[in-house]
N, C-alpha and C positions, 0 to 999 in steps of 0.2 A: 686413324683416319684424320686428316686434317680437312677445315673447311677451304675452298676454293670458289665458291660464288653463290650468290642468290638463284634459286629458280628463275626466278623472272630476267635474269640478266642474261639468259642463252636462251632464247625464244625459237619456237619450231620452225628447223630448217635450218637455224643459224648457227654462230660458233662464236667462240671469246677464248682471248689468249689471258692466261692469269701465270701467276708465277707462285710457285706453291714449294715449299724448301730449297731454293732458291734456283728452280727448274722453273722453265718455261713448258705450260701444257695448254692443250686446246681444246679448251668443252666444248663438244657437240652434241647435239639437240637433233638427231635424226627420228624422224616420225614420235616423237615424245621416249625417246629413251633417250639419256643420258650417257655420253661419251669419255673419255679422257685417253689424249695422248701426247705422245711428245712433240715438239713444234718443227722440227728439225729432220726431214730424209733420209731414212739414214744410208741412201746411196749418195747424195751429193748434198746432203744438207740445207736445200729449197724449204723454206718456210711452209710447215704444213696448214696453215692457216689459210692461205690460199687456195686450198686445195678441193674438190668437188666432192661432197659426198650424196653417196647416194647407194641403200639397202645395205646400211652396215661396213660400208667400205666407203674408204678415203682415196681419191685419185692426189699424187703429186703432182703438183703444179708444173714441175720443171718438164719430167720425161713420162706422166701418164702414170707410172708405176703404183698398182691399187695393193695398198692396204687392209684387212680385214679388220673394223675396230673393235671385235671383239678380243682376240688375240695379236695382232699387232702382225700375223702374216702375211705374207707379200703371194700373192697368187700369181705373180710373173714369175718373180725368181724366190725364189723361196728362201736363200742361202742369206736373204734380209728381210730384218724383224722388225717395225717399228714399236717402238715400247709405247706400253700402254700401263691405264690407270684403272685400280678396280673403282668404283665408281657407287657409291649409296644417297640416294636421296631422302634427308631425313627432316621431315615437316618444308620448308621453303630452303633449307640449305644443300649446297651440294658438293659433299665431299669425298675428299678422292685419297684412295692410300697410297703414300711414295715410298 
């Protein structure tokens, strides 16, 4: 597990991009649980950071295409996975295995 940000730095509802071995991920902070994925679509590569979340799932910004952040599956098309981070929150730190 490597560290990747302070609790306080992904506030409820919100997201932060961090780069964590030398990958770009996006913590999300949905209803106080703790997120991690990759920053990048993996149908056209639209920055996931922008993207809408809401009950555990991430909407792409580009084309709609939702995410599950627990597993990284695509409830559109299934045949795309967004990678995902397992994610432990330990006193104020929040770390994520790559």
């Amino acid at each position: 597990m490597q560290f990747a940000a302070k609790l306080a730095e992904v506030p409820l509802w919100g997201k932060k991009l961090v780069t964590v071995s030398g990958e770009e991920v996006v913590l999300i902070n949905d209803k106080g649980k703790i997120y991690a994925c990759e920053n990048y679509c993996p149908h056209q590569g639209s920055p996931m950071l922008a993207g809408i979340v809401k009950d555990g799932v991430i909407a792409c910004p580009r084309h709609g295409w939702h995410y599950k952040l627990a597993d990284g599956g695509c409830t559109d098309f299934p045949d795309y996975t967004l990678k995902t981070y397992r994610v432990e929150v330990v006193g104020d730190d929040i770390m994520i295995d790559t």
